[in-house]
C-alpha positions in Angstrom: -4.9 -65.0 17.9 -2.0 -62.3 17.9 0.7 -62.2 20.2 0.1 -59.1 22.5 3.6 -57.1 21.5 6.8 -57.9 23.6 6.6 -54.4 25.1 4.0 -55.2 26.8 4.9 -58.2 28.9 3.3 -57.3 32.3 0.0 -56.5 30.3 0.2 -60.2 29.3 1.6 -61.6 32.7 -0.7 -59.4 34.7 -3.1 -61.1 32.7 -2.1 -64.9 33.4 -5.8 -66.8 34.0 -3.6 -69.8 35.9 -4.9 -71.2 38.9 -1.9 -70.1 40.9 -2.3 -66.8 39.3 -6.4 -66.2 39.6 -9.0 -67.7 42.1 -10.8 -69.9 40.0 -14.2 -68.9 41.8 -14.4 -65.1 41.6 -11.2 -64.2 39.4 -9.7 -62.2 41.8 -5.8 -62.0 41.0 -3.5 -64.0 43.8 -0.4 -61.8 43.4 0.0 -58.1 43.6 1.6 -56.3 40.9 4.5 -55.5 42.5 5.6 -59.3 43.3 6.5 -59.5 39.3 10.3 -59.3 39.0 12.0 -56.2 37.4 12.7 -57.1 33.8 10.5 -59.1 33.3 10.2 -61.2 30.2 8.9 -63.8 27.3 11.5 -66.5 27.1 9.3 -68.6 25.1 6.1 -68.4 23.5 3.6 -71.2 21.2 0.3 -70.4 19.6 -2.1 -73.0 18.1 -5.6 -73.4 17.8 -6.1 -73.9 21.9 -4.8 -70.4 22.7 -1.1 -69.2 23.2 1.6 -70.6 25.7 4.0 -68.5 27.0 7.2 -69.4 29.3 8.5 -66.4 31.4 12.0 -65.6 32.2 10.9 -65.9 36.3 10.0 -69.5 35.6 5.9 -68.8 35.2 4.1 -70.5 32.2 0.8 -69.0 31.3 -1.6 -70.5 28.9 -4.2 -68.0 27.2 -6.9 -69.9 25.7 -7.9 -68.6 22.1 -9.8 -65.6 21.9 -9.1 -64.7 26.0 -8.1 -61.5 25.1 -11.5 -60.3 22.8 -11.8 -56.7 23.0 -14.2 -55.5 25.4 -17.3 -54.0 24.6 -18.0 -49.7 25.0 -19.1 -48.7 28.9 -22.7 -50.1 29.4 -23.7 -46.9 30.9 -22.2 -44.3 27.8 -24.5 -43.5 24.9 -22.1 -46.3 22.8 -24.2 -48.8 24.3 -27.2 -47.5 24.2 -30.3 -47.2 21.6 -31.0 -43.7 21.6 -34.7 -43.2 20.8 -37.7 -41.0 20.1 -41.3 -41.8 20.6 -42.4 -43.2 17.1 -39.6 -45.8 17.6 -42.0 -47.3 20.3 -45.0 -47.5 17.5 -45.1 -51.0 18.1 -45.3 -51.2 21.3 -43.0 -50.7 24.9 -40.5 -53.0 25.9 -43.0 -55.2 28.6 -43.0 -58.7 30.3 -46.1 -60.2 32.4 -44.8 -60.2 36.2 -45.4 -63.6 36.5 -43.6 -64.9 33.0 -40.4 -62.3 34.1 -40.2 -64.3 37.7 -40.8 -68.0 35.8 -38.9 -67.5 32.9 -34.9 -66.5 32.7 -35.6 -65.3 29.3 -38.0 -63.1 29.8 -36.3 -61.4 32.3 -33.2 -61.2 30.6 -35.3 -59.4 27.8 -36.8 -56.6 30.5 -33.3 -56.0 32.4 -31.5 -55.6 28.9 -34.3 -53.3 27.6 -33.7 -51.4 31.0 -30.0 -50.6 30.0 -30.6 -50.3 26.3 -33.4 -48.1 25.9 -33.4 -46.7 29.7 -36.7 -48.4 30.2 -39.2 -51.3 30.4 -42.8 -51.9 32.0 -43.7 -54.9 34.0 -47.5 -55.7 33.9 -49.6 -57.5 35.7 -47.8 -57.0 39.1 -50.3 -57.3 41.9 -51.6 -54.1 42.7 -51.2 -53.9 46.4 -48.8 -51.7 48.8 -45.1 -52.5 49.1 -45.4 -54.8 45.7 -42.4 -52.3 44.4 -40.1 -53.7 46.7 -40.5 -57.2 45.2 -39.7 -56.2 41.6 -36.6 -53.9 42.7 -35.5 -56.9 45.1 -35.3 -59.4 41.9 -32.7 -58.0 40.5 -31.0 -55.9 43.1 -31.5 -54.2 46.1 -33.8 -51.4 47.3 -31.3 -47.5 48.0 -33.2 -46.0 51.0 -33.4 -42.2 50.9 -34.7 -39.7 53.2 -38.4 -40.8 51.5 -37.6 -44.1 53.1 -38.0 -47.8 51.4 -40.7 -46.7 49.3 -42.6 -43.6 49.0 -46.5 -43.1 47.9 -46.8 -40.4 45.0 -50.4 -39.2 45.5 -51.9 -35.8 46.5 -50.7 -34.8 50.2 -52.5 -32.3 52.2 -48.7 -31.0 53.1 -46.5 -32.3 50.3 -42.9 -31.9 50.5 -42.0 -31.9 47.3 -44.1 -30.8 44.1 -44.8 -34.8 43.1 -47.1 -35.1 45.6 -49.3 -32.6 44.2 -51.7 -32.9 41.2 -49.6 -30.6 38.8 -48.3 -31.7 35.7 -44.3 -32.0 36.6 -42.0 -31.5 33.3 -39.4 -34.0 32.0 -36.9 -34.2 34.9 -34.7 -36.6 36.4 -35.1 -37.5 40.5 -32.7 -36.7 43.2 -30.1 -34.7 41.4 -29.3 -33.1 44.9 -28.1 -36.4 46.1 -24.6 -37.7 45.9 -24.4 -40.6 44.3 -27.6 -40.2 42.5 -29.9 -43.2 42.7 -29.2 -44.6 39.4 -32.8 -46.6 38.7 -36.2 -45.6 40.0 -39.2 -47.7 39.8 -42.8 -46.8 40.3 -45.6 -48.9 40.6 -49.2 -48.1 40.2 -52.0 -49.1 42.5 -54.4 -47.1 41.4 -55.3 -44.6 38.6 -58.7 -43.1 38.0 -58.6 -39.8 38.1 -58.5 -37.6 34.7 -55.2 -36.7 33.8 -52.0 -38.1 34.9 -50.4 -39.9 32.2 -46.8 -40.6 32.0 -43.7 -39.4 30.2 -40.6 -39.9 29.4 -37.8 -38.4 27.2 -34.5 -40.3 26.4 -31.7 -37.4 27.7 -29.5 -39.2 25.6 -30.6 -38.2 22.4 -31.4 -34.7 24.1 -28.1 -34.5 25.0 -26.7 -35.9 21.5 -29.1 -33.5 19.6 -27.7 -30.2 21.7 -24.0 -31.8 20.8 -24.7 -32.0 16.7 -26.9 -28.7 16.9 -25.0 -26.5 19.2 -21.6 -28.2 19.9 -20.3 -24.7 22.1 -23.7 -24.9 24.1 -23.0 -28.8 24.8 -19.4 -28.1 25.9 -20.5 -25.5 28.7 -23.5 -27.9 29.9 -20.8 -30.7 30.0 -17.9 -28.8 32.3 -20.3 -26.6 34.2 -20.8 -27.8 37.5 -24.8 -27.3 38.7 -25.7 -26.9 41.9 -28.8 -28.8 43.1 -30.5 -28.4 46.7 -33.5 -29.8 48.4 -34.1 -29.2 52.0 -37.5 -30.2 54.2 -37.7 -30.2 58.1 -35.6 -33.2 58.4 -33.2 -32.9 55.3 -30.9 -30.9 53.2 -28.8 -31.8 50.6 -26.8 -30.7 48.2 -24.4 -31.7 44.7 -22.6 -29.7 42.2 -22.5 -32.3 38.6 -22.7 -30.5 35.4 -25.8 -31.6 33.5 -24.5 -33.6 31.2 -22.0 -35.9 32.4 -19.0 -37.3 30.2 -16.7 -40.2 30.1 -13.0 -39.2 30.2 -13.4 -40.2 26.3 -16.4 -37.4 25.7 -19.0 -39.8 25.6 -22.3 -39.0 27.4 -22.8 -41.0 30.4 -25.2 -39.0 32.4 -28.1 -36.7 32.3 -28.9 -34.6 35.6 -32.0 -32.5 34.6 -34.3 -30.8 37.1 -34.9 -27.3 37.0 -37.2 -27.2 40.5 -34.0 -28.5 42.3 -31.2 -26.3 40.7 -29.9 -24.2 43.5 -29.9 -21.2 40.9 -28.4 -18.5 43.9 -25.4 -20.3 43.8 -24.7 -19.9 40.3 -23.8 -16.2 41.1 -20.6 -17.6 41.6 -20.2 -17.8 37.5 -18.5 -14.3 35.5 -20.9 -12.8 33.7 -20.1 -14.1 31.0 -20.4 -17.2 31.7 -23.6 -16.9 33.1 -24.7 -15.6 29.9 -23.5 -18.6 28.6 -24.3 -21.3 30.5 -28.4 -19.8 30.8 -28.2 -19.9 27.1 -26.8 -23.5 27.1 -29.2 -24.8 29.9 -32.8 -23.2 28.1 -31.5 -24.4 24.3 -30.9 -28.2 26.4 -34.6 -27.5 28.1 -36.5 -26.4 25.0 -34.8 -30.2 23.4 -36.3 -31.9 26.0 -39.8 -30.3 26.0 -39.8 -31.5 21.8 -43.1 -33.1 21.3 -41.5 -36.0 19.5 -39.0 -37.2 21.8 -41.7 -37.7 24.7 -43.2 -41.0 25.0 -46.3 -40.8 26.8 -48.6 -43.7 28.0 -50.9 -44.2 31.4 -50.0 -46.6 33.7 -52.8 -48.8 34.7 -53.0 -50.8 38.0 -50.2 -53.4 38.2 -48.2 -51.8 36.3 -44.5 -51.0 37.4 -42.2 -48.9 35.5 -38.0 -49.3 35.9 -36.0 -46.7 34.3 -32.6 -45.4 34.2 -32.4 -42.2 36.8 -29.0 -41.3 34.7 -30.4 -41.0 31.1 -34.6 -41.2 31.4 -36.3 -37.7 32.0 -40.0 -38.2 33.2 -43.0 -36.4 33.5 -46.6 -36.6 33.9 -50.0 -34.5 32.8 -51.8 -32.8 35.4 -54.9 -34.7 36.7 -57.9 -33.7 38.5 -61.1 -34.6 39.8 -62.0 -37.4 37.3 -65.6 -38.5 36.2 -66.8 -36.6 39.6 -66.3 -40.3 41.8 -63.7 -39.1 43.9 -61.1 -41.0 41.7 -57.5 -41.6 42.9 -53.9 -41.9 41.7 -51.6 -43.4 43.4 -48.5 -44.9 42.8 -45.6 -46.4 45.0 -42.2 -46.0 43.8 -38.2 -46.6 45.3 -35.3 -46.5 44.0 -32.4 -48.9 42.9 -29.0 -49.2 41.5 -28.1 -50.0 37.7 -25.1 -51.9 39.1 -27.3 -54.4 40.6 -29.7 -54.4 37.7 -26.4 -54.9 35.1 -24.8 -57.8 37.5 -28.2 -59.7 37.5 -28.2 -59.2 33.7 -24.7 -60.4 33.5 -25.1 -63.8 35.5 -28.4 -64.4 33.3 -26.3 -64.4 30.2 -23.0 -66.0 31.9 -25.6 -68.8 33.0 -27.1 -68.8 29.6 -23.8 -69.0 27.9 -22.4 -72.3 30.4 -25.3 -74.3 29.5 -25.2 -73.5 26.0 -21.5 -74.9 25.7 -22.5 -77.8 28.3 -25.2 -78.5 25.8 -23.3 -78.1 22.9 -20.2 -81.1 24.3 -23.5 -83.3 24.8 -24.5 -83.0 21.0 -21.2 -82.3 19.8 -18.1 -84.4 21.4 -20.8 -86.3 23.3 -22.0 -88.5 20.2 -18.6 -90.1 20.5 -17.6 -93.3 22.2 -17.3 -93.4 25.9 -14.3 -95.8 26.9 -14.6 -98.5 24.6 -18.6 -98.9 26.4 -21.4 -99.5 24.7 -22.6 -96.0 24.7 -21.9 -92.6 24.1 -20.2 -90.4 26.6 -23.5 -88.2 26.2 -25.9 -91.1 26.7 -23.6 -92.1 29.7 -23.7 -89.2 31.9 -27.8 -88.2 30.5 -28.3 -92.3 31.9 -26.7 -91.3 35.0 -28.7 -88.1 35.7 -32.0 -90.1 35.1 -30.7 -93.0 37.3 -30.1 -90.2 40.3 -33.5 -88.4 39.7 -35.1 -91.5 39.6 -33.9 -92.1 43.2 -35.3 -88.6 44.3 -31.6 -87.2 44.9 -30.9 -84.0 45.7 -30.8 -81.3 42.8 -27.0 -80.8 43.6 -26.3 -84.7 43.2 -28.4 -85.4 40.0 -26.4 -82.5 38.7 -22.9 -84.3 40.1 -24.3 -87.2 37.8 -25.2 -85.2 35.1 -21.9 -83.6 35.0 -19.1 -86.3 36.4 -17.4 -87.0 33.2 -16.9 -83.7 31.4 -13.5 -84.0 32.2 -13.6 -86.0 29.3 -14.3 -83.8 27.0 -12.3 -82.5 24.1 -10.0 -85.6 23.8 -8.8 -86.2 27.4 -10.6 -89.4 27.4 -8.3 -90.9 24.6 -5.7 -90.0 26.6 -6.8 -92.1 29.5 -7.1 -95.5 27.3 -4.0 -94.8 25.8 -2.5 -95.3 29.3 -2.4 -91.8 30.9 -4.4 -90.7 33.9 -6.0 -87.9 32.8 -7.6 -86.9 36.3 -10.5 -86.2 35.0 -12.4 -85.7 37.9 -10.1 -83.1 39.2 -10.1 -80.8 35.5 -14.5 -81.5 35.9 -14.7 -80.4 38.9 -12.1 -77.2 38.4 -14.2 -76.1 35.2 -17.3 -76.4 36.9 -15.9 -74.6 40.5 -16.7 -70.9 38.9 -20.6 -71.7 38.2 -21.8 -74.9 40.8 -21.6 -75.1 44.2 -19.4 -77.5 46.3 -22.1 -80.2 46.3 -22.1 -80.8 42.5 -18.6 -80.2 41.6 -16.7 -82.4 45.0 -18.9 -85.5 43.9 -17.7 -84.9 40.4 -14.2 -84.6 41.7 -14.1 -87.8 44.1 -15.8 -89.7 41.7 -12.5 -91.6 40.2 -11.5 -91.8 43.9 -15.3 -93.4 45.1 -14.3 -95.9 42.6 -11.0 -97.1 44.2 -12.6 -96.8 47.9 -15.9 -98.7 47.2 -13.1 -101.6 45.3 -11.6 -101.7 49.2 -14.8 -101.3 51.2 -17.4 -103.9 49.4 -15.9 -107.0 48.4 -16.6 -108.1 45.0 -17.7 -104.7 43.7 -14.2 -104.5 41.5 -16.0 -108.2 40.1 -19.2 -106.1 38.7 -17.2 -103.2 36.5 -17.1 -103.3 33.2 -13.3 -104.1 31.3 -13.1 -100.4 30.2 -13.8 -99.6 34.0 -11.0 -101.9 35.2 -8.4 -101.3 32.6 -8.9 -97.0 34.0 -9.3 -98.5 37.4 -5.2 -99.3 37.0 -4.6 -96.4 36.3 -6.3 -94.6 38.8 -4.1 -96.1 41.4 -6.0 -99.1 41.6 -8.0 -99.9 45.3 -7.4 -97.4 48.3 -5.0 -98.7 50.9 -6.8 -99.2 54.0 -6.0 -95.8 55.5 -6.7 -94.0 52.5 -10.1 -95.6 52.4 -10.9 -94.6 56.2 -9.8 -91.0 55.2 -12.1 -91.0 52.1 -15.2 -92.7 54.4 -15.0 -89.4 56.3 -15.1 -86.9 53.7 -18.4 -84.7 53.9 -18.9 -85.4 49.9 -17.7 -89.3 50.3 -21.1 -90.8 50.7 -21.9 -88.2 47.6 -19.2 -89.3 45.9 -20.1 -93.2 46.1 -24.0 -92.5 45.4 -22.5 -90.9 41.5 -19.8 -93.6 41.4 -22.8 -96.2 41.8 -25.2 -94.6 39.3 -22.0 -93.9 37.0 -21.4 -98.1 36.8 -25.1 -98.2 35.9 -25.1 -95.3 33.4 -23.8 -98.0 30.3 -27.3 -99.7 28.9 -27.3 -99.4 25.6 -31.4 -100.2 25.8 -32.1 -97.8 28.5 -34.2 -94.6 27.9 -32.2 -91.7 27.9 -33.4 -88.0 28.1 -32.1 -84.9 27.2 -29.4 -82.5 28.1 -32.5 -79.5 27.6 -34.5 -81.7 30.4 -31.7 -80.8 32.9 -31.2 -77.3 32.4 -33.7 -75.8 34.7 -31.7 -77.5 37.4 -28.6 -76.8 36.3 -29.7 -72.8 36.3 -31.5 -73.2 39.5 -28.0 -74.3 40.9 -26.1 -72.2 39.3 -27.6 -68.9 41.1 -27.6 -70.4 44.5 
């Protein structure tokens, strides 16, 4: 890893991970940046494979671990990170889940909410076709933005619509709410019902509207990108306004947003433009509206019942056909939509993967390091800590606490257990429990952290329990600071995780048979996720 350049020393020191420096739950920094001293500098630095150690001349040391400081990835919301598409690209099908396999299965939602930020879209099926069902899907990744429509709002035909979606026209490629400031960033819409002629669905990617209009006409894309627009709606109860330019831009140029709704642009207030300008920007704004209106950039498709639609309110136009009477039945269309917030959506996303990622590398030290000895015991450190975790399920204990078992001796990963039979104390329980602090609640990671100490107190408490550990257990035991005095003992009695504590340090004396079944680290995981997004 290279060292960051020396003109840059409060880059690096702003950037200390320490726990003196960073809560070690949420990241948030502990200092401000003005408490670093004037003059600040590197009075010593070392770089190896763990990451790069750096002494400062106000007395600080800061470790980076290798590869801390990977470059960031482009703004989730620009067209960078986006796949922008046209219609054939969905020959194969739409990015879909089954309701029931997205709620069940971490993978499969992972899949829909990164198809939601990647291609602006994604179609859940199968969810139950009954009113206020939209609230549900929004609700399971985020939360519901209320607007003057309220929670949710029906689109059907109205005998006194508001606004031109509750009629049975066909409604061009458009994004929703441009009058509103913020803009609700994700809409959903769910359908209950569908049976009337017409009606299908539409939607254009503005992105690759708005990237076509740059390579085509790069003057027209300028004025569309630093023209404000105004937008207005107003009913009986409502009116609101916003001035955004259509297409909205990073402070690098990259496209970031798409307003587009020509039955909200509050064109009277463009008067306000030279006449020039005018010219210019109505020459911009129908070149943009004629892209989006290309036959081969909409994707169309009818939602059936059960069907809910997300997609991104920023970049997504959508439309729909006309639709009438039907086969002369009196059919119906109705769907229920609300809207969201791509924030939400991008967080859920993130703790999916962060989650994912955790208990890959957990899994990973069980097959990797995990093979090797544990202690000078007949098993491996892996098989130790699996035996444990089926000795605590075994006696029905609480998810948290077969996790505690699971997890009680990670602090000896990566070498630290050597350490503690070479004669060191290597407080293993303390650097378990401070790894795990960021993903697990208190009641898996303060019965991994007493657990050393649960063996010193139960050595004072039960007589003759020092008699049934094994040699490698009494040679650490010395180590550890040997039995609790008495007072230390009464203290550690009263700890809310004590009787935790002793339950792990029981099953962890029992966790060393060779002969024993042992199961898997991939047997544990749905717990371990389960308890990591309490």
């Amino acid at each position: 890893m290279p060292v960051p350049p020396a003109s840059h020393p409060y880059w690096l020191r702003d950037n200390c991970p320490c726990p003196e420096c960073r809560d070690p739950r949420g990241g948030q920094k502990l200092f401000r940046i003005g408490d670093l001293p004037d003059g600040l500098a590197a009075v010593e630095t070392a770089e190896d494979a763990a990451g790069l150690t750096v002494r400062w001349s106000d007395g600080h040391r800061s470790h980076y671990p290798a590869g801390w400081d990977a470059p960031a990835g482009p703004d989730e919301r620009t067209e960078h990170a986006k796949r922008l598409w046209q219609a054939a690209d969905f020959a194969r099908g739409l990015p879909e889940a089954d309701w029931a396999a997205y709620l069940a299965d971490p993978e499969e939602r992972t899949a829909v909410l990164a198809a939601v930020l990647r291609s602006g879209f994604a179609l859940l099926r199968g969810v139950p076709a009954e009113p206020g069902r939209v609230l549900e899907a929004a609700r399971s990744f985020g939360y519901v933005r209320e607007t003057n429509y309220g929670e949710l709002f029906d689109v059907r035909v109205e005998p006194d619509p508001a606004n031109l979606a509750f009629t049975s026209a066909a409604i061009a490629p458009h994004t929703d709410n441009p009058y509103r400031d913020p803009v609700p960033t994700l809409q959903l819409l769910h359908c209950l019902r569908n049976d009337r002629a017409g009606g299908d669905s539409g939607l254009v990617d503005g992105f690759r509207a708005a990237a076509l209009l740059r390579a085509q006409d790069p003057a027209a894309f300028a004025v569309l990108a630093r023209t404000p627009v105004p937008f207005r709606y107003r009913d009986r109860g409502t009116e609101l306004t916003a001035a955004r330019p259509l297409i909205g831009l990073d402070p690098r140029g990259a496209i970031r947003e798409v307003r587009f709704n020509d039955r909200s642009t509050d064109t009277a207030a463009l008067s306000a433009l030279a006449p020039a300008e005018l010219d210019a920007f109505y020459a911009a704004y129908r070149r943009f509206a004629a892209i989006t209106l290309r036959p081969e950039l909409r994707l169309d498709f009818r939602l059936a019942p059960g069907d809910c639609l997300l997609l991104d309110n920023t970049r997504l136009l959508h439309a729909r056909t006309a639709f009438g009477p039907g086969d002369g039945t009196g059919g119906h269309r109705h769907l229920q939509g609300c809207y969201a917030d791509l924030d939400a959506l991008s967080s859920a996303l993130a703790v999916l993967r962060r989650t994912t990622a955790v208990l890959d590398e957990l899994e990973a030290l069980f097959a990797g390091e995990g093979s090797a000895e544990y202690l000078g015991e007949a098993v491996t450190l892996a098989a130790h800590m699996l035996q444990a975790a089926a000795l605590a399920r075994a006696a029905d204990a609480p998810p948290a606490l077969v996790a505690a078992a699971l997890l009680h001796d990670i602090g000896h990963f990566r070498g630290s257990g050597r350490e503690l039979m070479a004669g060191t104390d290597n407080r293993h329980g303390e650097s378990a429990a401070a790894r795990l602090a960021p993903y697990f609640p208190p009641a898996v990671t303060e019965p991994v952290r007493l657990h050393v100490d649960a063996k010193r107190y139960l050595c004072t408490a039960e007589p003759g329990y020092a008699d049934l550990l094994s040699p490698a257990s009494v040679h650490t035991l010395a180590l550890q600071g040997g039995p609790m005095p008495p007072d230390e003992a009464a203290a550690f009695a009263a700890h809310p995780f004590g009787a935790a504590a002793v339950a792990v340090r029981r099953w962890d004396e029992a966790a060393k048979d060779p002969a024993a079944a042992t199961p898997t680290f991939a047997e544990f995981r749905p717990l371990l996720r389960e308890l990591m997004n309490d």
